[in-house]
Backbone atoms as SQL, in Angstrom:
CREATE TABLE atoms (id INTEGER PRIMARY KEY, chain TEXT, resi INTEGER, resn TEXT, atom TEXT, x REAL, y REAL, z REAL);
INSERT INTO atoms VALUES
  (1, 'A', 1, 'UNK', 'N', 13.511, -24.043, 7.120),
  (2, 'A', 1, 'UNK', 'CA', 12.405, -23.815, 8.023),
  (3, 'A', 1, 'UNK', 'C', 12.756, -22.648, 8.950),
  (4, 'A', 2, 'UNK', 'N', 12.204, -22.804, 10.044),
  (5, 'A', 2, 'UNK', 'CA', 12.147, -21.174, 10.798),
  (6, 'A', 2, 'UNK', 'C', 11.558, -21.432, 11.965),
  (7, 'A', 3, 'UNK', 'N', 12.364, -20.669, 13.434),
  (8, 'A', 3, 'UNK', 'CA', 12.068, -20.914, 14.329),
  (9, 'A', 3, 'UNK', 'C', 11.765, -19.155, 15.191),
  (10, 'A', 4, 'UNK', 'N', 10.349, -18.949, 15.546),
  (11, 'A', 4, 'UNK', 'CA', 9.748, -18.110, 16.140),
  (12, 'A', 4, 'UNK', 'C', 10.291, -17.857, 17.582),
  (13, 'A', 5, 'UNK', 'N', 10.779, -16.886, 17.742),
  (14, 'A', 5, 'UNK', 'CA', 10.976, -16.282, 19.355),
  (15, 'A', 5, 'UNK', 'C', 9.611, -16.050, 19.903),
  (16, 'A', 6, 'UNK', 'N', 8.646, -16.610, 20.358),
  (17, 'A', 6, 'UNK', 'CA', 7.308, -16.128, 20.877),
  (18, 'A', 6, 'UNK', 'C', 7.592, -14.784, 21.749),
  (19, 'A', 7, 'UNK', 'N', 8.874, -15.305, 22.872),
  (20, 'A', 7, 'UNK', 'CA', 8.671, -14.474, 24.351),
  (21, 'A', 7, 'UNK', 'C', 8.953, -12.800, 23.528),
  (22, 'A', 8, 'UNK', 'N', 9.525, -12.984, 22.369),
  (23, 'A', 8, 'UNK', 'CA', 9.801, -11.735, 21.820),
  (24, 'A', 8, 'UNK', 'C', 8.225, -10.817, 21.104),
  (25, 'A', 9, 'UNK', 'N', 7.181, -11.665, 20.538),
  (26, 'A', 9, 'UNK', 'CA', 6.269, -11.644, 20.169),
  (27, 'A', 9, 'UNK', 'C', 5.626, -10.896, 20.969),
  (28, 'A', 10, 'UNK', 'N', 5.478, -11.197, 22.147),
  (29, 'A', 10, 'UNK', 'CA', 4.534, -11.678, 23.491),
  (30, 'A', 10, 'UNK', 'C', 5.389, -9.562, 24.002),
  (31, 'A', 11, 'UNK', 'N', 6.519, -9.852, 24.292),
  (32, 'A', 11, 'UNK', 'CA', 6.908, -8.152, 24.778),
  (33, 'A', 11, 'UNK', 'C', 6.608, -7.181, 23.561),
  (34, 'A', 12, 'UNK', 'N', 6.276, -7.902, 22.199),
  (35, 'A', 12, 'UNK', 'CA', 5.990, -6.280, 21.456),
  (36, 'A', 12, 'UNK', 'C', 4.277, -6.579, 21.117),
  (37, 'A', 13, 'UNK', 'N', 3.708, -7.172, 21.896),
  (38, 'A', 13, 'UNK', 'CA', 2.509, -7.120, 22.369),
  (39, 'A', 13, 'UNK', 'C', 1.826, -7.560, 21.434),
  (40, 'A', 14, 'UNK', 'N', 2.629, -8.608, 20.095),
  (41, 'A', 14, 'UNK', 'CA', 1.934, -9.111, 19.008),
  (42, 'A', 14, 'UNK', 'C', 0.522, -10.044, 19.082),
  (43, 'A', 15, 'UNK', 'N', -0.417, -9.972, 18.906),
  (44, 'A', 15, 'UNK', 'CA', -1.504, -10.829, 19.390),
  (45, 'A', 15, 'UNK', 'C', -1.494, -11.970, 17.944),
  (46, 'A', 16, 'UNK', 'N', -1.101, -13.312, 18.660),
  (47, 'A', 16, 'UNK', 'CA', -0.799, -14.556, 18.017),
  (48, 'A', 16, 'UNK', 'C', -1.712, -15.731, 18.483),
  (49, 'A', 17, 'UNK', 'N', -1.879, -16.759, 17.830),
  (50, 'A', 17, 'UNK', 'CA', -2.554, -17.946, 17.733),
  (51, 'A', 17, 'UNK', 'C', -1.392, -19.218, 17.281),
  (52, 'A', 18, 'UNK', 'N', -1.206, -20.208, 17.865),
  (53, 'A', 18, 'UNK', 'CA', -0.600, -21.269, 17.636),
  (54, 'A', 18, 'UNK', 'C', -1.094, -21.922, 15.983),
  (55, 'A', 19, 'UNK', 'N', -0.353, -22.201, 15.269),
  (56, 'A', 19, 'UNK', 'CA', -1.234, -22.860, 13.456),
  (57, 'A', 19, 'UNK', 'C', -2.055, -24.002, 14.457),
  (58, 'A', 20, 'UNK', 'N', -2.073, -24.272, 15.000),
  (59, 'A', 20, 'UNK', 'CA', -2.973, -25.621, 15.057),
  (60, 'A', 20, 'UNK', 'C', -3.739, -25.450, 16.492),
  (61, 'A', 21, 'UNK', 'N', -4.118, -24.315, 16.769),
  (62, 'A', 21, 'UNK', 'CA', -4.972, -23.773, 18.157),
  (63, 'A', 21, 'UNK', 'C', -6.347, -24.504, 17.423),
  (64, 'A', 22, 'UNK', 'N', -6.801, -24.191, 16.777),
  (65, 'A', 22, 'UNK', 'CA', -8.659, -25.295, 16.472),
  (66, 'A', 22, 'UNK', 'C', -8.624, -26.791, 16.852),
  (67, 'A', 23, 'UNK', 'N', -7.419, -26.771, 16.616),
  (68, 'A', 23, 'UNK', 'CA', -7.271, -28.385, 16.937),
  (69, 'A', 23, 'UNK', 'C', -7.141, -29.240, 18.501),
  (70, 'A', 24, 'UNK', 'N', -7.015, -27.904, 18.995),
  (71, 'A', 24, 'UNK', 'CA', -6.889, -28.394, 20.718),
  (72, 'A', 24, 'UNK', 'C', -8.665, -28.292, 21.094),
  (73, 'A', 25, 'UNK', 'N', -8.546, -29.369, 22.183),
  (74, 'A', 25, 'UNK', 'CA', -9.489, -29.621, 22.358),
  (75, 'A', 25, 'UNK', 'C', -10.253, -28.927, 23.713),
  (76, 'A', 26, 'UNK', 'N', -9.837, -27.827, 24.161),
  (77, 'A', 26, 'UNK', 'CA', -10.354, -27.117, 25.084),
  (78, 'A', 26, 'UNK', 'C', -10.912, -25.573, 24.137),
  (79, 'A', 27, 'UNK', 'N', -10.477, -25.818, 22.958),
  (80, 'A', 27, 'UNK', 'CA', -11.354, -25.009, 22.276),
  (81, 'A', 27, 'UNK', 'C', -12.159, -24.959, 21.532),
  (82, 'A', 28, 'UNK', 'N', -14.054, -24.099, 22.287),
  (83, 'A', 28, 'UNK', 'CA', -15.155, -24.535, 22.028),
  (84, 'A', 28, 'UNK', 'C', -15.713, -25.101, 20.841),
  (85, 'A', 29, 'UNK', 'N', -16.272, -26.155, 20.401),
  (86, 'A', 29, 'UNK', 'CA', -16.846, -26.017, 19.271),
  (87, 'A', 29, 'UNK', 'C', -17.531, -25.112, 18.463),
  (88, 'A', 30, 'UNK', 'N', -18.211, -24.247, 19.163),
  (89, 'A', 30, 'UNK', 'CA', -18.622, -23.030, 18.529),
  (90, 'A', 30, 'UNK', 'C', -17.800, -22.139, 17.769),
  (91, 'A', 31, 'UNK', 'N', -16.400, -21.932, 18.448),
  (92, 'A', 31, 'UNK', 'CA', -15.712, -21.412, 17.847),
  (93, 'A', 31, 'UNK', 'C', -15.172, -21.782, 16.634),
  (94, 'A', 32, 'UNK', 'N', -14.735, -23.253, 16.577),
  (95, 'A', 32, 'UNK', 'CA', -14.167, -24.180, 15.867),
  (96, 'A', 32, 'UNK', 'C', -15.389, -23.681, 14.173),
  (97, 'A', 33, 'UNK', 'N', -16.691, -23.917, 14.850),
  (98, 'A', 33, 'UNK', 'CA', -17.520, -24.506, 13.547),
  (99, 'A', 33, 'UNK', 'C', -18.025, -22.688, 13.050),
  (100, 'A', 34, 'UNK', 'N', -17.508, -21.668, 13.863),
  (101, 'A', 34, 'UNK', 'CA', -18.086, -20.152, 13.531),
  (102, 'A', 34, 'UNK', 'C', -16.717, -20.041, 12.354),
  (103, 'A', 35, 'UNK', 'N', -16.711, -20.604, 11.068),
  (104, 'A', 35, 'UNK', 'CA', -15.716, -20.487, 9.674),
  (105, 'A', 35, 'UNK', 'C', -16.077, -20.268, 8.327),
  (106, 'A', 36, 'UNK', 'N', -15.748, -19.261, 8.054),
  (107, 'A', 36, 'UNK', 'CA', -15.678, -18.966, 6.475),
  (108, 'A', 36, 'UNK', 'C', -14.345, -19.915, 5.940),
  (109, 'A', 37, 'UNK', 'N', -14.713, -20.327, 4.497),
  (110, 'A', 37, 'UNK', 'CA', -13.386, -20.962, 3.682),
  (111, 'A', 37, 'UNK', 'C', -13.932, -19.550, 2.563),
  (112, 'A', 38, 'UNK', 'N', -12.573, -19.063, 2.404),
  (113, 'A', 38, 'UNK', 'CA', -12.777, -18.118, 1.237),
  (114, 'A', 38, 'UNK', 'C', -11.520, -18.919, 0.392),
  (115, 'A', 39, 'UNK', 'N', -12.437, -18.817, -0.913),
  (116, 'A', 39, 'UNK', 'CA', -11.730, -19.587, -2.415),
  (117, 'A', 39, 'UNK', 'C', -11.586, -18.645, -3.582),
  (118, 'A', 40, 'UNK', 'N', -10.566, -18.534, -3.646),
  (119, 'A', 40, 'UNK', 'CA', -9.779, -17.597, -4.771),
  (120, 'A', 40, 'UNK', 'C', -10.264, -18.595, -6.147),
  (121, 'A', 41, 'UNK', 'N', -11.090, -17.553, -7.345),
  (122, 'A', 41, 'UNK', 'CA', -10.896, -17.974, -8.592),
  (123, 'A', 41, 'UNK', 'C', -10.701, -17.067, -9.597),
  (124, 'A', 42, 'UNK', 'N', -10.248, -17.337, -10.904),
  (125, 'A', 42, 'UNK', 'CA', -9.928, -16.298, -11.753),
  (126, 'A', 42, 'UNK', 'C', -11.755, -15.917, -12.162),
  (127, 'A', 43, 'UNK', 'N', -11.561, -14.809, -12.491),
  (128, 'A', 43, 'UNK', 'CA', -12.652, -14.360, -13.266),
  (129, 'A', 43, 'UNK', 'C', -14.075, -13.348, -12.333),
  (130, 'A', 44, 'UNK', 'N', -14.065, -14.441, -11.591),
  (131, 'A', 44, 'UNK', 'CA', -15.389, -13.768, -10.409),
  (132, 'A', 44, 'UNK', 'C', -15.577, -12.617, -10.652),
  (133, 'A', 45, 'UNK', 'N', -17.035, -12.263, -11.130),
  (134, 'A', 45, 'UNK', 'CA', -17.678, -10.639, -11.015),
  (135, 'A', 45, 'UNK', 'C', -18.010, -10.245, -10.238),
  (136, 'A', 46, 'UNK', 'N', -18.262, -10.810, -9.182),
  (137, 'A', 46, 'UNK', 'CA', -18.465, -10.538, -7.661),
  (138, 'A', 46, 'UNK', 'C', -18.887, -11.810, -6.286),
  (139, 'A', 47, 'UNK', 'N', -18.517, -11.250, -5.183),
  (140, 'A', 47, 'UNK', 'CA', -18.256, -12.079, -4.161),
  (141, 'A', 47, 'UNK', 'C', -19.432, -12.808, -4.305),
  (142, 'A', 48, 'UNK', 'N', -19.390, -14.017, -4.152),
  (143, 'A', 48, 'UNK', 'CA', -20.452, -15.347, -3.927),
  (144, 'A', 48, 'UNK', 'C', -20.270, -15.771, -2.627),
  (145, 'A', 49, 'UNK', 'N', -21.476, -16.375, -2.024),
  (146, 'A', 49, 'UNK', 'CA', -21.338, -17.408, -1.251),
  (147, 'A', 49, 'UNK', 'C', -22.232, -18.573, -1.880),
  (148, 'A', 50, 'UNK', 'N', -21.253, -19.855, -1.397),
  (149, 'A', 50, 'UNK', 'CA', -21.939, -20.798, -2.016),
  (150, 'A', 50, 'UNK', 'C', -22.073, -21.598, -0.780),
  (151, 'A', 51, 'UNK', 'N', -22.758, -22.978, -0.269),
  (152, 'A', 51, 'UNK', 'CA', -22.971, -23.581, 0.178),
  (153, 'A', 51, 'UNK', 'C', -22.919, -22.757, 1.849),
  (154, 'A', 52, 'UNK', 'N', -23.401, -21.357, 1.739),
  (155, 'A', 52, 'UNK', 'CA', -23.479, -20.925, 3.205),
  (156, 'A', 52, 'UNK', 'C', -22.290, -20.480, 4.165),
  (157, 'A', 53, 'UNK', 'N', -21.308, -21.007, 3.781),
  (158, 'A', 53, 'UNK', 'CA', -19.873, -20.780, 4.145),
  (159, 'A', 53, 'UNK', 'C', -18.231, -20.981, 3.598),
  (160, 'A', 54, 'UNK', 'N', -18.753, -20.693, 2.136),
  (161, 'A', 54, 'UNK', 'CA', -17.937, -20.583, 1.234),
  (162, 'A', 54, 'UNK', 'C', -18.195, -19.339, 0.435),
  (163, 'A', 55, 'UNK', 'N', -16.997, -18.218, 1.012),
  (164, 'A', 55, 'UNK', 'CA', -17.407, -16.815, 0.214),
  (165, 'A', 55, 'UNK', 'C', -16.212, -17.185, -0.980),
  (166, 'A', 56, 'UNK', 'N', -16.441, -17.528, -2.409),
  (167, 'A', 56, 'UNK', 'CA', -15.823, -17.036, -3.226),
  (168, 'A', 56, 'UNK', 'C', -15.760, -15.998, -3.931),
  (169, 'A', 57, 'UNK', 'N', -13.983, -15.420, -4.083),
  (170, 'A', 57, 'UNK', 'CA', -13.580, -14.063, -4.620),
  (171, 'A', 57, 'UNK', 'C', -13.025, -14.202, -5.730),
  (172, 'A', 58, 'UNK', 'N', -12.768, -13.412, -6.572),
  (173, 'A', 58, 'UNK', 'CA', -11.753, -12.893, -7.433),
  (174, 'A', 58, 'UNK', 'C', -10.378, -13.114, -7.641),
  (175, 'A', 59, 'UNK', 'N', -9.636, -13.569, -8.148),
  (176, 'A', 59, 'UNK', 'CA', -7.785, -13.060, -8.102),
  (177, 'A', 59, 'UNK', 'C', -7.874, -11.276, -8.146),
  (178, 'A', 60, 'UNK', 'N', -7.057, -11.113, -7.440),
  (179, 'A', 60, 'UNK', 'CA', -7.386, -9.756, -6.997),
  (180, 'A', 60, 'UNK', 'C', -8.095, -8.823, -6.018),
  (181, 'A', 61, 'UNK', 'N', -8.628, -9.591, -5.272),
  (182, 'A', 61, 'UNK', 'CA', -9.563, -9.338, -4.467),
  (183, 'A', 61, 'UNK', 'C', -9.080, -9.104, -3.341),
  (184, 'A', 62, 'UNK', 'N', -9.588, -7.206, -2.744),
  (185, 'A', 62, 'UNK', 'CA', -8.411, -7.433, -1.698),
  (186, 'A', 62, 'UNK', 'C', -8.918, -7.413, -0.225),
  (187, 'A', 63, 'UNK', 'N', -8.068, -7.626, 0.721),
  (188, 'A', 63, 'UNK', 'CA', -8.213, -8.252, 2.100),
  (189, 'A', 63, 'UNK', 'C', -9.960, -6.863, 2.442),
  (190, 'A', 64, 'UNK', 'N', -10.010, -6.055, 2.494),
  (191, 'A', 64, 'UNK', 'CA', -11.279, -5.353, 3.182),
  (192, 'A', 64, 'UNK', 'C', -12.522, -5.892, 2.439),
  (193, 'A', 65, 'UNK', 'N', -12.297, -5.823, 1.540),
  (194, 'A', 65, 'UNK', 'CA', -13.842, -6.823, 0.181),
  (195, 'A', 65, 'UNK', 'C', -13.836, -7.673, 1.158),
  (196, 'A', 66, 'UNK', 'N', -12.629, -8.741, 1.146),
  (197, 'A', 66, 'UNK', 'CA', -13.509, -9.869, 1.560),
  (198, 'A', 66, 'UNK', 'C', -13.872, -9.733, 3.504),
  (199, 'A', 67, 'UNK', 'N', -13.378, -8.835, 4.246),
  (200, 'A', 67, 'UNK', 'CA', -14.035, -8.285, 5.577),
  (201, 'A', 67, 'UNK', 'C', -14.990, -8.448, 5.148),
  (202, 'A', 68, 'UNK', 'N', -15.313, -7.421, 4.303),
  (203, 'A', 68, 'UNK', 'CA', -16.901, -6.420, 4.119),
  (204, 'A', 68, 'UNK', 'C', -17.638, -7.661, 4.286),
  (205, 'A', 69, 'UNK', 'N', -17.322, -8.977, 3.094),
  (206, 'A', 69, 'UNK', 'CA', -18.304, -9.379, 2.564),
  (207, 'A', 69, 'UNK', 'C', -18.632, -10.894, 3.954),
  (208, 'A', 70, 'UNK', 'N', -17.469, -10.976, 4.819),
  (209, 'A', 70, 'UNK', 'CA', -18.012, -11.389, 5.886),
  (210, 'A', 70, 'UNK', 'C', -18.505, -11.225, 6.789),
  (211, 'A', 71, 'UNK', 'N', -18.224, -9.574, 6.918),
  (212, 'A', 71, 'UNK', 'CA', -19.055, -9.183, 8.405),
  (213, 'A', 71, 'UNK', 'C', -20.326, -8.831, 7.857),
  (214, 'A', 72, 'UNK', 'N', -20.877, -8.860, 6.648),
  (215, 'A', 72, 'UNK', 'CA', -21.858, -8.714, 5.953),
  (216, 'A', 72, 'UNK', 'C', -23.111, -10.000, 6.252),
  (217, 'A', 73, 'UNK', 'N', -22.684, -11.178, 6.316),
  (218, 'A', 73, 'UNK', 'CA', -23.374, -12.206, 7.115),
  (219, 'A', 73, 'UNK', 'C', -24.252, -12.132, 8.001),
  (220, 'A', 74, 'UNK', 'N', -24.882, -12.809, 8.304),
  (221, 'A', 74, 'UNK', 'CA', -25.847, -12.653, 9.780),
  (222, 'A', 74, 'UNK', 'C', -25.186, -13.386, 10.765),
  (223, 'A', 75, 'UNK', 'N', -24.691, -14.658, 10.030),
  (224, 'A', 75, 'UNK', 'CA', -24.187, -15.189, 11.656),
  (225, 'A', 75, 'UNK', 'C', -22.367, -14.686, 11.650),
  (226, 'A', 76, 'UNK', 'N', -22.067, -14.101, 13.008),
  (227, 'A', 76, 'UNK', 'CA', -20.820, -13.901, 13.399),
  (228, 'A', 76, 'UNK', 'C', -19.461, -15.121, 12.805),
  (229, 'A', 77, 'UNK', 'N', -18.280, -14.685, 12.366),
  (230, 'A', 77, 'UNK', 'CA', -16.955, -15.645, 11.868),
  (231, 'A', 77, 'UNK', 'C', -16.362, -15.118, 12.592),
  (232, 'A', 78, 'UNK', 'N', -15.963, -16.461, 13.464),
  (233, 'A', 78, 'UNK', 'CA', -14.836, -15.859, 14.359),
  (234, 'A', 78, 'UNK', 'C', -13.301, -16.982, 13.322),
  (235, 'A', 79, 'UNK', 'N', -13.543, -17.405, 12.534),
  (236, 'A', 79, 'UNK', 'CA', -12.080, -18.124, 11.963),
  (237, 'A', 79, 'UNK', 'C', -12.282, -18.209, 10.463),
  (238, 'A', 80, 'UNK', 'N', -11.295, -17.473, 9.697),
  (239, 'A', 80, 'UNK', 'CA', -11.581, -17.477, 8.189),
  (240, 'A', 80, 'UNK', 'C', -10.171, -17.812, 7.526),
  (241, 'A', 81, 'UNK', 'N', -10.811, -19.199, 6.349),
  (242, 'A', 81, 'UNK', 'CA', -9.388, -19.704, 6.088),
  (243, 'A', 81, 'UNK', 'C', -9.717, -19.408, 4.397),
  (244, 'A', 82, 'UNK', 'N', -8.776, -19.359, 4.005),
  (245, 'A', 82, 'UNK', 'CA', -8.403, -18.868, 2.902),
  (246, 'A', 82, 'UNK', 'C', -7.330, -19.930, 1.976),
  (247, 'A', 83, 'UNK', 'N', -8.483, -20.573, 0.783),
  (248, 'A', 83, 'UNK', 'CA', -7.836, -21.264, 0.007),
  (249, 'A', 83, 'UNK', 'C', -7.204, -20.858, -1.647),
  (250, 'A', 84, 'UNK', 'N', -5.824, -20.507, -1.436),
  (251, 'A', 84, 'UNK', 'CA', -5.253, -20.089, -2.713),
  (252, 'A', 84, 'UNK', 'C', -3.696, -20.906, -2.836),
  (253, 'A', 85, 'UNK', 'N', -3.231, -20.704, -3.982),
  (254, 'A', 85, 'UNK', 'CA', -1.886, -21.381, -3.904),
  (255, 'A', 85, 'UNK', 'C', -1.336, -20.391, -3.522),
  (256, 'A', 86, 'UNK', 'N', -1.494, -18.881, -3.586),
  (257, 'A', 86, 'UNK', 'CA', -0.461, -17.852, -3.648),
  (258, 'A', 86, 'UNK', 'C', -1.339, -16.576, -3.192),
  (259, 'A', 87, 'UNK', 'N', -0.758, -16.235, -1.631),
  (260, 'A', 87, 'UNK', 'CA', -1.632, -15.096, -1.392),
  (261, 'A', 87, 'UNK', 'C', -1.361, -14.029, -2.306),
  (262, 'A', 88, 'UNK', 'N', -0.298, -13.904, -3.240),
  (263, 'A', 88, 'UNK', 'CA', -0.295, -12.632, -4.051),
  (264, 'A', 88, 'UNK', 'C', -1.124, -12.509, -4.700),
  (265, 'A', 89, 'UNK', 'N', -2.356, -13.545, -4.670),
  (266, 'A', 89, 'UNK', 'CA', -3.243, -13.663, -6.292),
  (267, 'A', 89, 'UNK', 'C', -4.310, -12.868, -5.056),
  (268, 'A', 90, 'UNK', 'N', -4.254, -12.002, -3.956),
  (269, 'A', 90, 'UNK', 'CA', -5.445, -11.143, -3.542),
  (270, 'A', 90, 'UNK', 'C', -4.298, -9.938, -3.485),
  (271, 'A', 91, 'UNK', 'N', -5.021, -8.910, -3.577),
  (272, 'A', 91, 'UNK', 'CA', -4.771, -7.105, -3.095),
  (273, 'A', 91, 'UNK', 'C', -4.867, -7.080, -1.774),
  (274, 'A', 92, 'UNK', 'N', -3.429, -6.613, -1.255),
  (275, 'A', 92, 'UNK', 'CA', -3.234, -6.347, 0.150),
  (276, 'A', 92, 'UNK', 'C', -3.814, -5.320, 0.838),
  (277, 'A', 93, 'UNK', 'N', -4.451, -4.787, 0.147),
  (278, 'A', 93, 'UNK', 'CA', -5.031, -3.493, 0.977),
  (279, 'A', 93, 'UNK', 'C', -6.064, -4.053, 2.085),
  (280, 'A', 94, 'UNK', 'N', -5.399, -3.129, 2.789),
  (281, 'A', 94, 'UNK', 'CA', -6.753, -3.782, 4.667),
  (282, 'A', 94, 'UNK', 'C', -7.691, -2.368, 4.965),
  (283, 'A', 95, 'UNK', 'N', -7.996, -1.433, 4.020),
  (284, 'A', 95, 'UNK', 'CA', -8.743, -0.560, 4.316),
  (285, 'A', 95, 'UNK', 'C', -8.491, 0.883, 4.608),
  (286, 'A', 96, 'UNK', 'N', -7.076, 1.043, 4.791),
  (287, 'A', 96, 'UNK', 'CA', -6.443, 2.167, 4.903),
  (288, 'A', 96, 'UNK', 'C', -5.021, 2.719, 5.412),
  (289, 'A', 97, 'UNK', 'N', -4.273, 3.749, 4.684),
  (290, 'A', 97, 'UNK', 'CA', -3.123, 3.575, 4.796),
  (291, 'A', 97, 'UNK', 'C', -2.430, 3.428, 6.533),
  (292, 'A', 98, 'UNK', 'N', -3.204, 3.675, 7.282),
  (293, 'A', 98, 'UNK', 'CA', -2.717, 3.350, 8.438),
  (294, 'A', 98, 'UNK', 'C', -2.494, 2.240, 9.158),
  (295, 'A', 99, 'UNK', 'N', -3.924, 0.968, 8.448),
  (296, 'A', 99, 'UNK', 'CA', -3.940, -0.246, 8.975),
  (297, 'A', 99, 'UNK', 'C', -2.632, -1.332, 8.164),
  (298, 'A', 100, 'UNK', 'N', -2.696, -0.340, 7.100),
  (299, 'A', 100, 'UNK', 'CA', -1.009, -1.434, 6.284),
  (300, 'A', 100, 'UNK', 'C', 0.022, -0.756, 7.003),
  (301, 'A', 101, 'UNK', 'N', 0.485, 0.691, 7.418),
  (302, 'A', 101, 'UNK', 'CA', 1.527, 0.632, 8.367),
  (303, 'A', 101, 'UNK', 'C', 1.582, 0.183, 9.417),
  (304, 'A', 102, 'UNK', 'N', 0.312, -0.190, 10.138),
  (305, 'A', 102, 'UNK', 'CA', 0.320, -0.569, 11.372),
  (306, 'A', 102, 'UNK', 'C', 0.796, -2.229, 11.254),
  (307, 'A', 103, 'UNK', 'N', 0.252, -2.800, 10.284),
  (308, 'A', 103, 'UNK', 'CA', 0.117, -4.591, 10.050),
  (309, 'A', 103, 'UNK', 'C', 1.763, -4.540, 9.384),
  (310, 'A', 104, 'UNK', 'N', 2.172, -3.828, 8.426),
  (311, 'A', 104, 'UNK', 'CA', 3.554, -3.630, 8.051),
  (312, 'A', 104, 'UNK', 'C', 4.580, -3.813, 9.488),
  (313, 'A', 105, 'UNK', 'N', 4.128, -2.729, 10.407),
  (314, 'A', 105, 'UNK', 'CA', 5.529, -2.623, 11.690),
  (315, 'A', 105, 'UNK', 'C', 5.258, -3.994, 12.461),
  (316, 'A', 106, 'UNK', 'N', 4.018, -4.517, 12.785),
  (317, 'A', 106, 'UNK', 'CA', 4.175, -5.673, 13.553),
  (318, 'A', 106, 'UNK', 'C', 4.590, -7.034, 12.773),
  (319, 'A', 107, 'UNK', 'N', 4.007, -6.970, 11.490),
  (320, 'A', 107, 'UNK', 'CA', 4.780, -8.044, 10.686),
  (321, 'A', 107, 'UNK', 'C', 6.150, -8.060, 11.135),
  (322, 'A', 108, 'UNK', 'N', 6.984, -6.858, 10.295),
  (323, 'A', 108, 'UNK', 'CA', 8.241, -6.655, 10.236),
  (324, 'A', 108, 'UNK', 'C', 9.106, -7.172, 11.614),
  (325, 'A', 109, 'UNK', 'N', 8.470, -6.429, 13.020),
  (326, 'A', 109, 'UNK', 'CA', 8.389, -7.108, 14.083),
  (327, 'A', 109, 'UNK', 'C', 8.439, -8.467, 14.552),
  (328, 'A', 110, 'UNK', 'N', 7.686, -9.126, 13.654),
  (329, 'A', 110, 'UNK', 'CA', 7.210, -10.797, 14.290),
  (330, 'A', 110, 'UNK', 'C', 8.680, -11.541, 13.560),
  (331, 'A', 111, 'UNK', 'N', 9.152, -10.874, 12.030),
  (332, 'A', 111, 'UNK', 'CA', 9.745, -11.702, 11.343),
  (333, 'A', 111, 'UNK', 'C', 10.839, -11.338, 11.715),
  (334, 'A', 112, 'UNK', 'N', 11.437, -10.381, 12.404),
  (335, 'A', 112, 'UNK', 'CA', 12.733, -9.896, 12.538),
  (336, 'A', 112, 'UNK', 'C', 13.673, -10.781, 13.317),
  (337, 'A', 113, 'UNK', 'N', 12.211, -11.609, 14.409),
  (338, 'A', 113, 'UNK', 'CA', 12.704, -12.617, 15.793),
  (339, 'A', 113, 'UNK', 'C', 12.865, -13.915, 15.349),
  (340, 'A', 114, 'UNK', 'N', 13.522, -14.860, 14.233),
  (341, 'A', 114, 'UNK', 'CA', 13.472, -15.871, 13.495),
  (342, 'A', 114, 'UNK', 'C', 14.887, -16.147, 13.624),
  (343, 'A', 115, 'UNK', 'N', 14.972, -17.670, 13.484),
  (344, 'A', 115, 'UNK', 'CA', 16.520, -18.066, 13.226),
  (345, 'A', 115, 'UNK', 'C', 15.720, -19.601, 11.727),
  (346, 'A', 116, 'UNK', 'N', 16.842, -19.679, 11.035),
  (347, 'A', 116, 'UNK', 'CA', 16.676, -20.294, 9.657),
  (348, 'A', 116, 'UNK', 'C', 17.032, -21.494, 9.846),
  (349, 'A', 117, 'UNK', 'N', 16.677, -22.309, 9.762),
  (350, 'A', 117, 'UNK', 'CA', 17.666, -23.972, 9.359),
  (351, 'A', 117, 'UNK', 'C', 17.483, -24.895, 8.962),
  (352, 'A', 118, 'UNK', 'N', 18.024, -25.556, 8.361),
  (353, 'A', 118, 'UNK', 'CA', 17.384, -27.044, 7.623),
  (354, 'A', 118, 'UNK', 'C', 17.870, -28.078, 8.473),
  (355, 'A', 119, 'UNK', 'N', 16.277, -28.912, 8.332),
  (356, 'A', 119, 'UNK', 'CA', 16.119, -29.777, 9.042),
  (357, 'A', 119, 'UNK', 'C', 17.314, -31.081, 8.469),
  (358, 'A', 120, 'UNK', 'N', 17.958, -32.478, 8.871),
  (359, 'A', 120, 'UNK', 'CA', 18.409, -33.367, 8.613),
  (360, 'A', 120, 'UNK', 'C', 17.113, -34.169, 7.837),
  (361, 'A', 121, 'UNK', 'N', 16.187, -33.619, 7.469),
  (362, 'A', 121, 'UNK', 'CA', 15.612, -34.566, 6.597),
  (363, 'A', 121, 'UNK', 'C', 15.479, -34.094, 5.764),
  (364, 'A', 122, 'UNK', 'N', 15.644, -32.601, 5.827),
  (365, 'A', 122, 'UNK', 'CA', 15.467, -32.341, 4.207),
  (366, 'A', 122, 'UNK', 'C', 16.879, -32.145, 3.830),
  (367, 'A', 123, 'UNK', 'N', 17.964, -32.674, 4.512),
  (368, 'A', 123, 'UNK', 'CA', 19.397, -33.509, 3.590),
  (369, 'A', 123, 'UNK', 'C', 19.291, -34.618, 3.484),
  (370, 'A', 124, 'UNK', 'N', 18.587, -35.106, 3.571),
  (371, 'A', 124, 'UNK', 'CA', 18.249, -36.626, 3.294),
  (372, 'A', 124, 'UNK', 'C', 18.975, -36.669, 1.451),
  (373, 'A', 125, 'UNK', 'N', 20.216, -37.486, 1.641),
  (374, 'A', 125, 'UNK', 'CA', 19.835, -37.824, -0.045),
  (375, 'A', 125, 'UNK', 'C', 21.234, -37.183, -0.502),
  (376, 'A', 126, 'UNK', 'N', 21.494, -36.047, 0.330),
  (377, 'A', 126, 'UNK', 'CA', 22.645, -35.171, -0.336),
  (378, 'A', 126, 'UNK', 'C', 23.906, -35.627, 0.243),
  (379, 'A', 127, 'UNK', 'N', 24.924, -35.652, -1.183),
  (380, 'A', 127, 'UNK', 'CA', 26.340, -35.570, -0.542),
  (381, 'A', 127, 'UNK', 'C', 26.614, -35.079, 0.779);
């Protein structure tokens, strides 16, 4: 597992969300229920929405398509979750070579501040 330096985050001015910020309860429902689920399948000839807030894509399909095809909507997404086993099965491109160096240095940034360790439960079992 892996443990995040935030305060390090926070001085290279990374703009972050807690995994489980929807779940607190001082944050609005509006926000909560303003969600795309985007669903990765093989084959797709082009972006669908099905049931109104389910944009399904492509394997292959890369991160600005599926922007496009949400800010394309009428009503505003402020939270879009993304169901695949393996983000490699979309194209990383975000629209231009500047926005992958830019998302590249702060990644690189966020992951650099990590320490590694296994938990005592997942030795559960071992010599």
């Amino acid at each position: 597992d892996h443990l995040f330096f935030l305060d390090k985050w926070d001085k290279a001015k990374l703009a972050f969300r807690e995994a489980s910020f929807l779940n607190n309860s001082r944050v609005p429902a509006a926000v909560r229920e303003s969600r795309v689920d985007v669903r990765v399948e093989p084959g797709v000839a082009s972006p669908r929405w099905e049931d109104g807030h389910v944009l399904v894509v492509s394997e292959g399909a890369c991160f600005d398509e599926i922007a496009d095809s949400v800010r394309k909507r009428s009503t505003p997404v402020r939270v879009v979750q993304v169901e695949t086993a393996d983000l490699r099965r979309l194209c990383p491109w975000i629209g231009s070579s500047q926005a992958v160096d830019d998302f590249n240095r702060a990644t690189s940034l966020a992951l650099h501040h990590t320490v590694r360790f296994c938990t005592e439960e997942s030795l559960a079992g071992l010599p």
